[in-house]
Biopython code that builds the backbone (N, CA, C, O; Angstrom):
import numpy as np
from Bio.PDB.StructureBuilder import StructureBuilder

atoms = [
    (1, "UNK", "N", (206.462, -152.972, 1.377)),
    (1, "UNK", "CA", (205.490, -152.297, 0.559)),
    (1, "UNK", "C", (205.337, -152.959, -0.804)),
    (1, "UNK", "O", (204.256, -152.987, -1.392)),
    (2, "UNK", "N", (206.633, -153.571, -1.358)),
    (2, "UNK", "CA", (206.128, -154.304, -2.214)),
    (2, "UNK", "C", (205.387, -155.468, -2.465)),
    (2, "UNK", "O", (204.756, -155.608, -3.513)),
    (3, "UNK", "N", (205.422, -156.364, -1.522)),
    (3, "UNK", "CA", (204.398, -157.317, -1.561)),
    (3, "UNK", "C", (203.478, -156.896, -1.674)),
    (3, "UNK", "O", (202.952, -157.307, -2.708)),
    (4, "UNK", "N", (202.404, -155.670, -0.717)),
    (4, "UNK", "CA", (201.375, -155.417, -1.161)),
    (4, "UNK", "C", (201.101, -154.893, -2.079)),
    (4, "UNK", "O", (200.041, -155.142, -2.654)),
    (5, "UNK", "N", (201.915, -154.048, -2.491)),
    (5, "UNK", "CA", (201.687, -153.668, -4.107)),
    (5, "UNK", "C", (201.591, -154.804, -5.366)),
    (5, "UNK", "O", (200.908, -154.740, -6.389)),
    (6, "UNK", "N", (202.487, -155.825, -4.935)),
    (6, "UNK", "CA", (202.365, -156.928, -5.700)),
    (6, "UNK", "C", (200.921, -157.901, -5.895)),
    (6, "UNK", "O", (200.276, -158.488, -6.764)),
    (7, "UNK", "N", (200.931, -157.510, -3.921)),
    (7, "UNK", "CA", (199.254, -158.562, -3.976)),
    (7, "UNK", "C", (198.006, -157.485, -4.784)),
    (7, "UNK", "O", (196.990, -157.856, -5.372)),
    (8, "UNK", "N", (198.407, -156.348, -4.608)),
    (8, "UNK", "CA", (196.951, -155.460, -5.274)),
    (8, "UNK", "C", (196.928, -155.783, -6.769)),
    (8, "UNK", "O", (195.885, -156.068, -7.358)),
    (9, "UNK", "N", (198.072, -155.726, -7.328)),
    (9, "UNK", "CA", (198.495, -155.892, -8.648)),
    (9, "UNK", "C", (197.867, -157.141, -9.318)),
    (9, "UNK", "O", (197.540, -157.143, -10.505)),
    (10, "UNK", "N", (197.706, -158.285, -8.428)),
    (10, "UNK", "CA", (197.472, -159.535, -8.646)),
    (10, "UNK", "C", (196.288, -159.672, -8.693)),
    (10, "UNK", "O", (195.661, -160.098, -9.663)),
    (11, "UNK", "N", (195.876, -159.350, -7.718)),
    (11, "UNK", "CA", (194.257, -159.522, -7.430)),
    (11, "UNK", "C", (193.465, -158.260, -8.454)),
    (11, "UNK", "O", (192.246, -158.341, -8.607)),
    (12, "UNK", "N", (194.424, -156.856, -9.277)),
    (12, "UNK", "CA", (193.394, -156.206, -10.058)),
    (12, "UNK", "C", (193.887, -156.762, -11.628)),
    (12, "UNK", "O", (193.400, -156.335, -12.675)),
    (13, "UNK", "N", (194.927, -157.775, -11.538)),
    (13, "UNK", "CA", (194.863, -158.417, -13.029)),
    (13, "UNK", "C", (194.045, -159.808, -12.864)),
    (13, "UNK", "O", (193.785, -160.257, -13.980)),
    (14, "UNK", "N", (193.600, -160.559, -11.900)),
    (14, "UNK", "CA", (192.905, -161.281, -11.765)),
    (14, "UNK", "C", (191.100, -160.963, -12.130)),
    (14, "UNK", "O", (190.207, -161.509, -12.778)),
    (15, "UNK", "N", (191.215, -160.138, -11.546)),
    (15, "UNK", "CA", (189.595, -159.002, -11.867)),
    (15, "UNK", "C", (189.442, -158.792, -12.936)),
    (15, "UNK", "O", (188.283, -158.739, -13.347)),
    (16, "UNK", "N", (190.654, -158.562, -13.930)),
    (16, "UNK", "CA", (190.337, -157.611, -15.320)),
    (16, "UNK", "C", (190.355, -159.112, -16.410)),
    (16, "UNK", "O", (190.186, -159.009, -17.625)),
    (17, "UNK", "N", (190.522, -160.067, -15.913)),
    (17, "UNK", "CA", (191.492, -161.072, -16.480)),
    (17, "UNK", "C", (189.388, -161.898, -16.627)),
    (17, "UNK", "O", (188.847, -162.202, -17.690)),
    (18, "UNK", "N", (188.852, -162.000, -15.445)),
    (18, "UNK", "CA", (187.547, -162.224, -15.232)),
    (18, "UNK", "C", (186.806, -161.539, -16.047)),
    (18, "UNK", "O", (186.241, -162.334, -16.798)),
    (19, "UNK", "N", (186.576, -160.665, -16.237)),
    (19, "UNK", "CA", (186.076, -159.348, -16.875)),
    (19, "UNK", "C", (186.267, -159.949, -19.037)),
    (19, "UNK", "O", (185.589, -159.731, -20.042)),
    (20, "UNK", "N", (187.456, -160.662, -18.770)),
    (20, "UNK", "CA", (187.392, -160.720, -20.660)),
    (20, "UNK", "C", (187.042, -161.955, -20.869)),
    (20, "UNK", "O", (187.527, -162.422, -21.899)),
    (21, "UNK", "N", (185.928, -163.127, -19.864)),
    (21, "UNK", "CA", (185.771, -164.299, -20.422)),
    (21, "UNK", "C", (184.246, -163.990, -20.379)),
    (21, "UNK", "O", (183.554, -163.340, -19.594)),
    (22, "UNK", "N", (183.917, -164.844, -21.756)),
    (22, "UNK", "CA", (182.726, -164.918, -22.410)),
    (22, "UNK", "C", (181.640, -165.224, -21.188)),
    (22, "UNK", "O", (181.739, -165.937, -20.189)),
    (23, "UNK", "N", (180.711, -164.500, -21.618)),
    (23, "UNK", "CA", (179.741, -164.723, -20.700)),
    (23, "UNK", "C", (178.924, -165.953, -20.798)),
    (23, "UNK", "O", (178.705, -166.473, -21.892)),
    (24, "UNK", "N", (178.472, -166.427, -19.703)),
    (24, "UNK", "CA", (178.083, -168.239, -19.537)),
    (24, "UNK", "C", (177.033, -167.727, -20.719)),
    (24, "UNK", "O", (176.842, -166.593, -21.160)),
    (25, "UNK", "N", (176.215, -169.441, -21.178)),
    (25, "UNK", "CA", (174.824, -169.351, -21.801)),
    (25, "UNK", "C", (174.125, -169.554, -21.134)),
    (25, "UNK", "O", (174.167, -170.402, -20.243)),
    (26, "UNK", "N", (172.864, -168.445, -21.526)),
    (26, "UNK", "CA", (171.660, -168.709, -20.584)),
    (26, "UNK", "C", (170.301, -168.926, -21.778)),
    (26, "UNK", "O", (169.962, -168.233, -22.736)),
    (27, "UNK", "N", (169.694, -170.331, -21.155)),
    (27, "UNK", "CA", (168.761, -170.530, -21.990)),
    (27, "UNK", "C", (167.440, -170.624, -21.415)),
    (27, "UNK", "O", (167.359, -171.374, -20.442)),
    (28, "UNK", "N", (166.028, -169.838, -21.914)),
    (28, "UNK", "CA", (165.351, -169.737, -21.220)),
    (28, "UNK", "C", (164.487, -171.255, -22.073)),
    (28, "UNK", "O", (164.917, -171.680, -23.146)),
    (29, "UNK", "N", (163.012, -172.023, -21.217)),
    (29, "UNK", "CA", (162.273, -172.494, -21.782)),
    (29, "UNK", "C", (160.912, -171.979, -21.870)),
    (29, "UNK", "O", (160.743, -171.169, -20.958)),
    (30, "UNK", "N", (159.944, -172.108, -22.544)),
    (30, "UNK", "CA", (158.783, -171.691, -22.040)),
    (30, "UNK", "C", (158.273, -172.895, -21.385)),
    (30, "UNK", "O", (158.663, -174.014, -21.719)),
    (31, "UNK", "N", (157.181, -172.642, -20.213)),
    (31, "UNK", "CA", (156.767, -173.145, -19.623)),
    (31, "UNK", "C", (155.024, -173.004, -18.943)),
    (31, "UNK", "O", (154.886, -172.111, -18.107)),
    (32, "UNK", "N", (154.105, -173.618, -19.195)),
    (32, "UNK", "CA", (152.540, -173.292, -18.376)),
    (32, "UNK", "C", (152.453, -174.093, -17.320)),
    (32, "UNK", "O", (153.085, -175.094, -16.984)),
    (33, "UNK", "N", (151.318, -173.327, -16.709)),
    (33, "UNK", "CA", (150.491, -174.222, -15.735)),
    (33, "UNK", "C", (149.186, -174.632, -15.846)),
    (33, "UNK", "O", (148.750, -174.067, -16.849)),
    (34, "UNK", "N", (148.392, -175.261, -15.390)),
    (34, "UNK", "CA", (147.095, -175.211, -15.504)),
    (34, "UNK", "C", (146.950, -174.821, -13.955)),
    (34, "UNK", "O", (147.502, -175.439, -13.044)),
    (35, "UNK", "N", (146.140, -173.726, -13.800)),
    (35, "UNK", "CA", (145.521, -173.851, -12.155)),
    (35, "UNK", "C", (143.909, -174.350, -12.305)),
    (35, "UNK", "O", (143.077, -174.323, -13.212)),
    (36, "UNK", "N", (143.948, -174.954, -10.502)),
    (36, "UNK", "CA", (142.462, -175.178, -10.811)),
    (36, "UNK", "C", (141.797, -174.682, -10.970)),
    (36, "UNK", "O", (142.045, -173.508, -10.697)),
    (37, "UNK", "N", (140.381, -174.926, -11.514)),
    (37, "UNK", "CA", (139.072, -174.373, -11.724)),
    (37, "UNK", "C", (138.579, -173.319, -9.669)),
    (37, "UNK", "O", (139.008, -173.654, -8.564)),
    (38, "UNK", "N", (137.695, -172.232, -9.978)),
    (38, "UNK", "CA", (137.625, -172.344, -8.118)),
    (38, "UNK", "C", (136.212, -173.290, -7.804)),
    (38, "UNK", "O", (135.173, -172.736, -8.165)),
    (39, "UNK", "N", (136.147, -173.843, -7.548)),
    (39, "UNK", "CA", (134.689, -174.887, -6.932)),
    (39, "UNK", "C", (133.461, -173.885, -6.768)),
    (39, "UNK", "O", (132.322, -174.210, -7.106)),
    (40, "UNK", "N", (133.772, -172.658, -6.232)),
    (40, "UNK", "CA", (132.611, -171.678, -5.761)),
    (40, "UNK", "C", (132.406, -170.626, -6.662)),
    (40, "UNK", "O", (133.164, -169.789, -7.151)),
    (41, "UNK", "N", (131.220, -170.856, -6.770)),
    (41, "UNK", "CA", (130.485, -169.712, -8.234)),
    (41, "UNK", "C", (129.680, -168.507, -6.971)),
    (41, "UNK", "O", (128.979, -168.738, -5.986)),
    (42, "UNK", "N", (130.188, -167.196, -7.584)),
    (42, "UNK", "CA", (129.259, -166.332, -6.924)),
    (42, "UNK", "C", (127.688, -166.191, -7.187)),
    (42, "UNK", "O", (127.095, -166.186, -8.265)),
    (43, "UNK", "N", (127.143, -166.069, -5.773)),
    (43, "UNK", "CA", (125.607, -166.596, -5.273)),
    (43, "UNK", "C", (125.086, -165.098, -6.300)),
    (43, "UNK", "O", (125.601, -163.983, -6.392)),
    (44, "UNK", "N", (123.984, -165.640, -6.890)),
    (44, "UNK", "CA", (122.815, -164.696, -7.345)),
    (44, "UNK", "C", (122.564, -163.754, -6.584)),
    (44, "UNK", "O", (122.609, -163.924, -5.366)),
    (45, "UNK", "N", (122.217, -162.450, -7.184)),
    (45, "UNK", "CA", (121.609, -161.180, -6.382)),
    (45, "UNK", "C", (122.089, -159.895, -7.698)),
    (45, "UNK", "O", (122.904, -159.847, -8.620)),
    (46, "UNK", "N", (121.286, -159.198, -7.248)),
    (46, "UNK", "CA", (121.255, -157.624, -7.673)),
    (46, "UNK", "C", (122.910, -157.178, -7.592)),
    (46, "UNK", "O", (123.547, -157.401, -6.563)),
    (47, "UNK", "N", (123.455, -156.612, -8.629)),
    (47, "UNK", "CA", (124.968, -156.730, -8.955)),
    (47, "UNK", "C", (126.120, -157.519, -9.108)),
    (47, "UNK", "O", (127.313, -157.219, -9.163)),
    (48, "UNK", "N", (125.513, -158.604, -9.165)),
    (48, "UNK", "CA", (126.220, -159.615, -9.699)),
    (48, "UNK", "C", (126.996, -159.849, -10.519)),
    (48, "UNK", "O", (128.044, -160.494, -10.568)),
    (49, "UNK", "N", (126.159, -159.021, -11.489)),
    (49, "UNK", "CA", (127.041, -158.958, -13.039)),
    (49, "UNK", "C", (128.163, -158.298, -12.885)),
    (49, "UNK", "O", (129.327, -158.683, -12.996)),
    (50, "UNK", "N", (127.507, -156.767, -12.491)),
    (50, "UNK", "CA", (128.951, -155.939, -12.129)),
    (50, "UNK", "C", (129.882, -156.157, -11.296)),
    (50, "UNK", "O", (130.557, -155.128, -11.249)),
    (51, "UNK", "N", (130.334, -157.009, -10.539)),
    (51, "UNK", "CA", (131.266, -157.787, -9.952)),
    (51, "UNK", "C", (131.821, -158.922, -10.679)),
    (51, "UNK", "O", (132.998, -159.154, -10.403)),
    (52, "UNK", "N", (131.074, -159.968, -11.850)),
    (52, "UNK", "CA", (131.677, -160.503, -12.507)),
    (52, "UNK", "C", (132.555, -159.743, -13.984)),
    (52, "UNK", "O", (133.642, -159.860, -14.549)),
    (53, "UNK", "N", (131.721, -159.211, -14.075)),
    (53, "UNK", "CA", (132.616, -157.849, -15.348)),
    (53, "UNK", "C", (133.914, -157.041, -14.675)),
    (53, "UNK", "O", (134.962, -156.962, -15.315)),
    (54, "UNK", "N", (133.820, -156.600, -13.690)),
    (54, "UNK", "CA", (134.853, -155.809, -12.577)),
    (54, "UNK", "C", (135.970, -156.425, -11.698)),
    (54, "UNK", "O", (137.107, -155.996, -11.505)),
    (55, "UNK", "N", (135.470, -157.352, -11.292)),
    (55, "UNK", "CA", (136.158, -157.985, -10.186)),
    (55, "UNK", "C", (137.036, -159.565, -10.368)),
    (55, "UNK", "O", (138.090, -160.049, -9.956)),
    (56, "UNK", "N", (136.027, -159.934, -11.133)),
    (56, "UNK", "CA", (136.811, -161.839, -10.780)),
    (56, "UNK", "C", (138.108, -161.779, -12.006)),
    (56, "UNK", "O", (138.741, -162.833, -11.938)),
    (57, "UNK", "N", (138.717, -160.756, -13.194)),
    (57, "UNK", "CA", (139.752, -161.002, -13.836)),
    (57, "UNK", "C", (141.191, -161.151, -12.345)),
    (57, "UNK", "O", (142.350, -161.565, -12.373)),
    (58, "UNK", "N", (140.504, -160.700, -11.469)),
    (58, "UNK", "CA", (141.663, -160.462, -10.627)),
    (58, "UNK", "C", (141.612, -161.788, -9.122)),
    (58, "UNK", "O", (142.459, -162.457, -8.530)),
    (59, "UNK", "N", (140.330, -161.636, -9.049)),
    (59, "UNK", "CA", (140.037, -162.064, -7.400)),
    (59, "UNK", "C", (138.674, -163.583, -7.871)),
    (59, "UNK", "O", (137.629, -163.642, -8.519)),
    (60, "UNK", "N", (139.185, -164.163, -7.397)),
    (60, "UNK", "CA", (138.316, -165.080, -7.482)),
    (60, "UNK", "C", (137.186, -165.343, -6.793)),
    (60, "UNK", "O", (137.112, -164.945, -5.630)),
    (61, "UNK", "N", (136.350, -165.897, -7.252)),
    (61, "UNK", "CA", (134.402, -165.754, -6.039)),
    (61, "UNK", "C", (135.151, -166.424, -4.664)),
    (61, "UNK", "O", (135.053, -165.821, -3.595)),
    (62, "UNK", "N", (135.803, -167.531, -4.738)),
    (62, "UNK", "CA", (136.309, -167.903, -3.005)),
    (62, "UNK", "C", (136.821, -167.108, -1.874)),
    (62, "UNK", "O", (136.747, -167.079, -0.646)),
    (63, "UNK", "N", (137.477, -166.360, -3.033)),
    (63, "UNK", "CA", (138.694, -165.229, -2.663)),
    (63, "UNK", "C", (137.427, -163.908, -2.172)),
    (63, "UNK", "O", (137.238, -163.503, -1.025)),
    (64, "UNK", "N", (137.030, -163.658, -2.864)),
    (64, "UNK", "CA", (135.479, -162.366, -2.593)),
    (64, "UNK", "C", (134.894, -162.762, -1.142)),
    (64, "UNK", "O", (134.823, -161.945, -0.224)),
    (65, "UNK", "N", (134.433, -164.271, -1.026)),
    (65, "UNK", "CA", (133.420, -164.436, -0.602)),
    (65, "UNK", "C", (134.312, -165.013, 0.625)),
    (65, "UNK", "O", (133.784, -165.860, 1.344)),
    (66, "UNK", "N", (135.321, -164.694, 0.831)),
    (66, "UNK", "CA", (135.722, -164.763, 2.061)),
    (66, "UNK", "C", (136.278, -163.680, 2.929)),
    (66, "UNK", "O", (136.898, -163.956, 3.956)),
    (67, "UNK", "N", (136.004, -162.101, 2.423)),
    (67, "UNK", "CA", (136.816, -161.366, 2.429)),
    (67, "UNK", "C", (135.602, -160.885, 4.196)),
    (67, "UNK", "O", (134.424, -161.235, 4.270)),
    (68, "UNK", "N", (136.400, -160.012, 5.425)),
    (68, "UNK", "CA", (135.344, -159.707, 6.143)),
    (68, "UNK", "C", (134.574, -158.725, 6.171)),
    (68, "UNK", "O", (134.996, -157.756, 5.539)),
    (69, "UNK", "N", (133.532, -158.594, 6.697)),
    (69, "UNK", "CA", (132.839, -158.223, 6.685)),
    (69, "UNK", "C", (132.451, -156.951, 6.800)),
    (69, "UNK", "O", (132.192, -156.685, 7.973)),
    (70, "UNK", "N", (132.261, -155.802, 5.859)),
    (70, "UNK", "CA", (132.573, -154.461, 6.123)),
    (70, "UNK", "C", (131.577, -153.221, 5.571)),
    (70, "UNK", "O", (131.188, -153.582, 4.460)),
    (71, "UNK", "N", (131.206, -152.363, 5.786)),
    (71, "UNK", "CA", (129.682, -151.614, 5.403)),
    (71, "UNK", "C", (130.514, -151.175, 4.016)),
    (71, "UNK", "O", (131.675, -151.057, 3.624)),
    (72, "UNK", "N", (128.949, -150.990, 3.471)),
    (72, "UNK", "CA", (129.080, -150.354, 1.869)),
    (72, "UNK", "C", (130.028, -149.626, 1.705)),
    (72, "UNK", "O", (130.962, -149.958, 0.975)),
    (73, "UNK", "N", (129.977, -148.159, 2.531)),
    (73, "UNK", "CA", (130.933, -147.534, 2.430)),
    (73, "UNK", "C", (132.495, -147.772, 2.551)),
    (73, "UNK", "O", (133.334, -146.876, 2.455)),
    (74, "UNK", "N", (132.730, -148.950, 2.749)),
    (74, "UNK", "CA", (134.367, -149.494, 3.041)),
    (74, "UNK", "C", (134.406, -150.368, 1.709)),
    (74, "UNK", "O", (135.539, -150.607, 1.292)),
    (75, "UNK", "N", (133.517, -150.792, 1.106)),
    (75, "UNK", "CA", (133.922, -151.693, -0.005)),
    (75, "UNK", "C", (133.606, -150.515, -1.082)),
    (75, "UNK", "O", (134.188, -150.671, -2.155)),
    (76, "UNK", "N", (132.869, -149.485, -0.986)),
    (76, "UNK", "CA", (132.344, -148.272, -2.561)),
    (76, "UNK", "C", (134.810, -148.012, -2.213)),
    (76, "UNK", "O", (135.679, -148.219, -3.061)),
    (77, "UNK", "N", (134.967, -147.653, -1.082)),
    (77, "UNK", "CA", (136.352, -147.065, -0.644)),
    (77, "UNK", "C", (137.300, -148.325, -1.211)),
    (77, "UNK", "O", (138.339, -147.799, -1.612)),
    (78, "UNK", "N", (137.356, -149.564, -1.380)),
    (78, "UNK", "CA", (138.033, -150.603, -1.575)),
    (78, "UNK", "C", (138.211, -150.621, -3.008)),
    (78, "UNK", "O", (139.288, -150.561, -3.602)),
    (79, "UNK", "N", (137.080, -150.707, -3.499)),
    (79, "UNK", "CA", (136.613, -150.578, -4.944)),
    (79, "UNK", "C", (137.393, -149.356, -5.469)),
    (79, "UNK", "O", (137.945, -149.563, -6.550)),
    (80, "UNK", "N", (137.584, -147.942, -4.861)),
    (80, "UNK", "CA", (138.070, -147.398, -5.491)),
    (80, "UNK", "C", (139.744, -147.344, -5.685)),
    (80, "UNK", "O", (140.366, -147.005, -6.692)),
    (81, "UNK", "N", (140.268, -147.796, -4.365)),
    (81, "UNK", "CA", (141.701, -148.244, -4.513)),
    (81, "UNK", "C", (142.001, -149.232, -5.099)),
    (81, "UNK", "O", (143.207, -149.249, -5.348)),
    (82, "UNK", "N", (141.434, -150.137, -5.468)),
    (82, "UNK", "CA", (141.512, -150.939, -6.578)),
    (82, "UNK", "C", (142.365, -150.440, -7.932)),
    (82, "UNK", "O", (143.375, -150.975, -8.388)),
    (83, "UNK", "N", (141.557, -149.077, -8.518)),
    (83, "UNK", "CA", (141.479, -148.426, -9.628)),
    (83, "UNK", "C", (142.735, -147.491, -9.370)),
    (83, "UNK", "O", (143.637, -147.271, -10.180)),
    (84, "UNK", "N", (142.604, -146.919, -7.919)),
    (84, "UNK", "CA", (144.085, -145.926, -8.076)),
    (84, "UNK", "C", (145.153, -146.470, -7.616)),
    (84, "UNK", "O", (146.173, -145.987, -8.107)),
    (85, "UNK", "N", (145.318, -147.294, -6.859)),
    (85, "UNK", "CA", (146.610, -147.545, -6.503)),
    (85, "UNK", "C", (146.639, -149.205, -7.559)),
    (85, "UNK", "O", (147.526, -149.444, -8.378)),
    (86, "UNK", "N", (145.769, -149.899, -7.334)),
    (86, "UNK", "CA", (146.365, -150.974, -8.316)),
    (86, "UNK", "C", (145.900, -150.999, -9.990)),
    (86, "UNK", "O", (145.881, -152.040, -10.647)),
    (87, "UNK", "N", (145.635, -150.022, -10.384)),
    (87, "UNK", "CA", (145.240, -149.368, -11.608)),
    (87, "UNK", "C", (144.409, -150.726, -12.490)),
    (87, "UNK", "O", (144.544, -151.109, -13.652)),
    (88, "UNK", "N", (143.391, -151.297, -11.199)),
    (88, "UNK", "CA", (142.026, -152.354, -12.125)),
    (88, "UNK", "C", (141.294, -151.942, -13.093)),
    (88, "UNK", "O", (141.031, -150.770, -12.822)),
    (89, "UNK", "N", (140.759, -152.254, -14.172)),
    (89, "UNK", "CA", (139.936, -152.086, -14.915)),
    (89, "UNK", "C", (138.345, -151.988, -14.261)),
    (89, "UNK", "O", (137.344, -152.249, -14.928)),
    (90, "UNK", "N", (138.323, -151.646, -13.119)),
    (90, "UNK", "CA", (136.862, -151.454, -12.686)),
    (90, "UNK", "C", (136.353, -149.932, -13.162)),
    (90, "UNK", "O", (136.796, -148.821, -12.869)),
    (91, "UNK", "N", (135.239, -150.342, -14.019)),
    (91, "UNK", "CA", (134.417, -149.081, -14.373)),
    (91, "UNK", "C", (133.901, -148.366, -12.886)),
    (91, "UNK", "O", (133.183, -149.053, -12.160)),
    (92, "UNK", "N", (134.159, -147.419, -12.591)),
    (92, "UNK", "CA", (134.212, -146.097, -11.740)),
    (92, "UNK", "C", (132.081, -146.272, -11.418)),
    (92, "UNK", "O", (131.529, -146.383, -10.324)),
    (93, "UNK", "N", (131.575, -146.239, -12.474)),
    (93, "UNK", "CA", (129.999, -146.332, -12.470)),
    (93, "UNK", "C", (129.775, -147.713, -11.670)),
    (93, "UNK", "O", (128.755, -148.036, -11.060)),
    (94, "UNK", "N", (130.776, -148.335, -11.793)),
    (94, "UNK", "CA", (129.884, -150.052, -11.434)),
    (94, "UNK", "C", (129.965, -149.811, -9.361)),
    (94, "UNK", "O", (129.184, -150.287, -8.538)),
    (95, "UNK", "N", (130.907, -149.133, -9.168)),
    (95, "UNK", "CA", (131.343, -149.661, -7.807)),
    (95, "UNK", "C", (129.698, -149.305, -6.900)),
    (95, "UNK", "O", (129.883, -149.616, -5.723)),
    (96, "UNK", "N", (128.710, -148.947, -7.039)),
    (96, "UNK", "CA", (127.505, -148.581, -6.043)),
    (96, "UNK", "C", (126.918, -149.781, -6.527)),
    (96, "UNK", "O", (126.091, -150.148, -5.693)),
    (97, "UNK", "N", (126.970, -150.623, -7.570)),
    (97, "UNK", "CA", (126.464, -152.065, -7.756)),
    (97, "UNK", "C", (127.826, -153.286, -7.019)),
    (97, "UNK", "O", (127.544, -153.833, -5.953)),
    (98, "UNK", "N", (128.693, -153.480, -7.437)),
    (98, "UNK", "CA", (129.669, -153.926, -6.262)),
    (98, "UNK", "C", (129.076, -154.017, -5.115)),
    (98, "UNK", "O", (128.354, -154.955, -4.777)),
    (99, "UNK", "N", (129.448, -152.687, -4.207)),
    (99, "UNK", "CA", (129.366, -152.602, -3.039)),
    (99, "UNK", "C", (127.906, -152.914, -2.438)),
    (99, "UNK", "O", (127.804, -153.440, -1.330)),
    (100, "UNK", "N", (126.850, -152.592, -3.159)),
    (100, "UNK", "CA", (125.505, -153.380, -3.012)),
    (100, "UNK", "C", (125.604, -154.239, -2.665)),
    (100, "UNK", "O", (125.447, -154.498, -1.472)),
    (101, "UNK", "N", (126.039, -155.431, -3.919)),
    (101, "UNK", "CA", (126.246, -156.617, -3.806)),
    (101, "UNK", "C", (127.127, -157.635, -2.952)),
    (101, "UNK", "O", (126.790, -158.778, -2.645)),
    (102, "UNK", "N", (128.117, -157.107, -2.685)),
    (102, "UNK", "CA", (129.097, -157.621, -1.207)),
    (102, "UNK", "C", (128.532, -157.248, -0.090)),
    (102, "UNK", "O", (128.891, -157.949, 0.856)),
    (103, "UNK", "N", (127.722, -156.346, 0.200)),
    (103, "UNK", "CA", (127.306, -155.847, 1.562)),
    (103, "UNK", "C", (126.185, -157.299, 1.728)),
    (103, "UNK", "O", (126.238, -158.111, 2.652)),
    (104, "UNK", "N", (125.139, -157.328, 0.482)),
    (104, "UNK", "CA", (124.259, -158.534, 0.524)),
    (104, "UNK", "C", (124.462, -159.850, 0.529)),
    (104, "UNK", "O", (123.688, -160.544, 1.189)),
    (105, "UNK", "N", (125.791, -160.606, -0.373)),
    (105, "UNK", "CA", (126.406, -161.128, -0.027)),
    (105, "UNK", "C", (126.639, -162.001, 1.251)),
    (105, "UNK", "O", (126.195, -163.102, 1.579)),
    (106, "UNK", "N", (127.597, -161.011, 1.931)),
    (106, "UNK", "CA", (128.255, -160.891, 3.521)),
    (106, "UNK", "C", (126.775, -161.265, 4.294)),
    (106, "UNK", "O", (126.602, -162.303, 4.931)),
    (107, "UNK", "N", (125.875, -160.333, 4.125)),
    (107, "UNK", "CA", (124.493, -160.324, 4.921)),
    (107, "UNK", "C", (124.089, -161.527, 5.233)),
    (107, "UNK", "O", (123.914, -162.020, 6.347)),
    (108, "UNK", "N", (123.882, -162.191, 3.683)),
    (108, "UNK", "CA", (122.951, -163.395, 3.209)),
    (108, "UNK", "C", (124.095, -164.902, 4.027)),
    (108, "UNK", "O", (123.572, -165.963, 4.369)),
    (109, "UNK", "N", (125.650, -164.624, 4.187)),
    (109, "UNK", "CA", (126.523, -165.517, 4.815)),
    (109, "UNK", "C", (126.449, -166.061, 6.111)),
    (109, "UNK", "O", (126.585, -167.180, 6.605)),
    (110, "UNK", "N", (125.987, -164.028, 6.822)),
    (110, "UNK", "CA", (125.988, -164.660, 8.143)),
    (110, "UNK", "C", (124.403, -164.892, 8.522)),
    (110, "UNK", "O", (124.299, -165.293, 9.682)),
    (111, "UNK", "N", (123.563, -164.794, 8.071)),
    (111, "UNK", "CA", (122.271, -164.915, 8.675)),
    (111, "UNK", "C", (121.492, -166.463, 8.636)),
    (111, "UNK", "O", (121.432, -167.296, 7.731)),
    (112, "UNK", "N", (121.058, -166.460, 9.708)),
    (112, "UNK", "CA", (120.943, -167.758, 10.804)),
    (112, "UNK", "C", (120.556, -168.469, 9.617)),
    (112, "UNK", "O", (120.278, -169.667, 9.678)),
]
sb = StructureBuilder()
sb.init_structure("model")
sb.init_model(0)
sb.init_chain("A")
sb.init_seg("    ")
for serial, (resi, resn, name, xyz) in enumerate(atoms, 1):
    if name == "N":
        sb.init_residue(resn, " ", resi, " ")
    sb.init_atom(name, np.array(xyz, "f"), 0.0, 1.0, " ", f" {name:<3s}", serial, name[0])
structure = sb.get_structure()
């Protein structure tokens, strides 16, 4: 019994012994990036604006304009989880110009 009492002994002055040396240095640097520019500017149409005021601080026109294809009512619904669950700065008034505008968008993508 004494050995193990000896080994516990060892191993909790080893622990406490860890416990009183200076903590390492940690040095941070600052650091940037540049990302690229996106190549694709969103196409002209009726709400445009309100998607560039609303939308591109987050999502980029490539990123938009690839998203699929889904009726007004799923993007006015997208638009609004935006605001509640990822708490966007999209004005609440803009989303019936949005969703206009992605439905036309999408339209104007796939047609022959």
């Amino acid at each position: 019994m004494k050995a193990a009492g000896g080994t516990l002994a060892l191993a909790l002055g080893l622990a406490v012994a860890g416990c009183e040396a200076a903590p390492a240095t940690v040095t941070f640097a600052d650091a940037s990036i540049t990302l690229p520019g996106d190549p694709i500017d969103l196409p002209e149409g009726p709400g445009r604006q309100a998607v560039v005021e609303n939308c591109t601080a987050c999502h980029s026109p490539s990123t938009m304009l690839q998203q699929p294809r889904v009726s007004r009512e799923k993007w006015e619904d997208i638009a609004r989880k935006m605001i509640a669950v990822y708490k966007a700065p999209v004005d609440p008034a803009a989303i019936p110009a949005i969703a206009d505008y992605m439905v036309a968008v999408q339209a104007d993508q796939t047609a022959p």
